[in-house]
N, C-alpha and C positions, 0 to 999 in steps of 0.2 A: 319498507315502510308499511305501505298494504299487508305483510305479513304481521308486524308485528299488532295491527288496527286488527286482525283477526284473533291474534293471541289474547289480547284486551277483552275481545267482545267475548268469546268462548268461555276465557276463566270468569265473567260475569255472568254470562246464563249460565253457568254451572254453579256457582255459589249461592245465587240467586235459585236455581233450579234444587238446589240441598237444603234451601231454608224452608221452600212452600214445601218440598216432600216431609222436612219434618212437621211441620204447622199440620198438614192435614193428614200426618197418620197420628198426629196426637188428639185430632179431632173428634175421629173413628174410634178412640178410644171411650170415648165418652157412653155412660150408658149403660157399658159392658163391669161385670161381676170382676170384682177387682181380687187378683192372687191370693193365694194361701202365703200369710207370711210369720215369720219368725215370732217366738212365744213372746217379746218385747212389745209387740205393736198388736199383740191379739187384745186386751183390753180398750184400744179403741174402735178395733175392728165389733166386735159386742155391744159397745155402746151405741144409744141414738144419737151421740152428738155428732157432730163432721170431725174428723180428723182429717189432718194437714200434713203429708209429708212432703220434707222439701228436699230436694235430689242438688248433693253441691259436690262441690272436688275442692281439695286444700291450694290446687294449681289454677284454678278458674279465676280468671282477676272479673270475670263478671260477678260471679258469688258473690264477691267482696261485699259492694252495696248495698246486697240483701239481707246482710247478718245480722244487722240491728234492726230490718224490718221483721224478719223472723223471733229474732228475740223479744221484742213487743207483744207478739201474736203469744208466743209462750207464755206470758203473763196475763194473757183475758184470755184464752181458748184451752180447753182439759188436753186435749189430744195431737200438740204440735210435735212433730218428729221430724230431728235433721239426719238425712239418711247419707254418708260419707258414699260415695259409688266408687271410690279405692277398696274401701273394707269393707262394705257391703255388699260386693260386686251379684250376691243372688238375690237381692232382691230389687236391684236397678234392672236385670236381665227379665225379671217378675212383670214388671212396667216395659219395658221395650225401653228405654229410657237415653236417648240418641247424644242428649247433649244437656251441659248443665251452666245455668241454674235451673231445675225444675220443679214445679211445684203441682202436686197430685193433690184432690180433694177428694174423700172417699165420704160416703153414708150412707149408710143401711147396705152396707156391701158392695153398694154398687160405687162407680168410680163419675161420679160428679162432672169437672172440673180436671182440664189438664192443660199448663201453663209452659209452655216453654221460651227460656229466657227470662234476664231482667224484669222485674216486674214492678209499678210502685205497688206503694201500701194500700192502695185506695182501691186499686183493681183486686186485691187478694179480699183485701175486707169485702168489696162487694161478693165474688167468688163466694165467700164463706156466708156472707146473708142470703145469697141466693137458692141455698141448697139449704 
């Protein structure tokens, strides 16, 4: 019994221990000059406006509830990009990109804004007025 109270408690700090590692290396992202990417996404890379890509998988059932908050964004903002990290695997590797959903906000080159997980819509729209 004692044994198994240990098994419990280890795979919790360690799941627990995998989520703040990802939270604060995507933290440290912030700030820093964002990759050289693909001639698709170089048009909002050029622009002043903020461009938004959002990092999902077709197998992520977190994704799921962010496609129509994405899809929204695509209809008021020039520069939303859904970046599949099955087929686009070089430029999820560009981002560090651990785990999906994730959402990148870039402007003026530099990388804004790094979201990981679920997100509402309200927290992104801030994100995006903020920068």
């Amino acid at each position: 019994m004692e044994t198994l109270l240990y098994l419990l408690l280890g795979a919790f700090c360690l799941l627990f221990g995998m989520q703040y590692f990802v939270k604060i290396k995507s933290a440290m992202k912030k700030g820093k000059p964002a990759p050289e990417l693909p001639k698709k996404y170089e048009k909002g890379l050029k622009s002043n406006a903020s461009m938004l890509l959002y990092f999902y998988s077709k197998s992520c059932r977190a994704c799921e509830p962010m496609v129509p908050i994405i899809e929204r964004l695509k209809k008021s903002q020039p520069f939303v990009f859904k970046v599949n990290v099955q087929e686009e695997m070089s430029v999820a590797q560009k981002f560090s990109i651990m785990g999906t959903p994730s959402v990148v906000i870039i402007e003026n080159g530099m990388i804004k804004e790094f979201l990981v997980g679920p997100q509402p819509e309200s927290k992104i729209q801030d994100a995006l007025k903020k920068v």
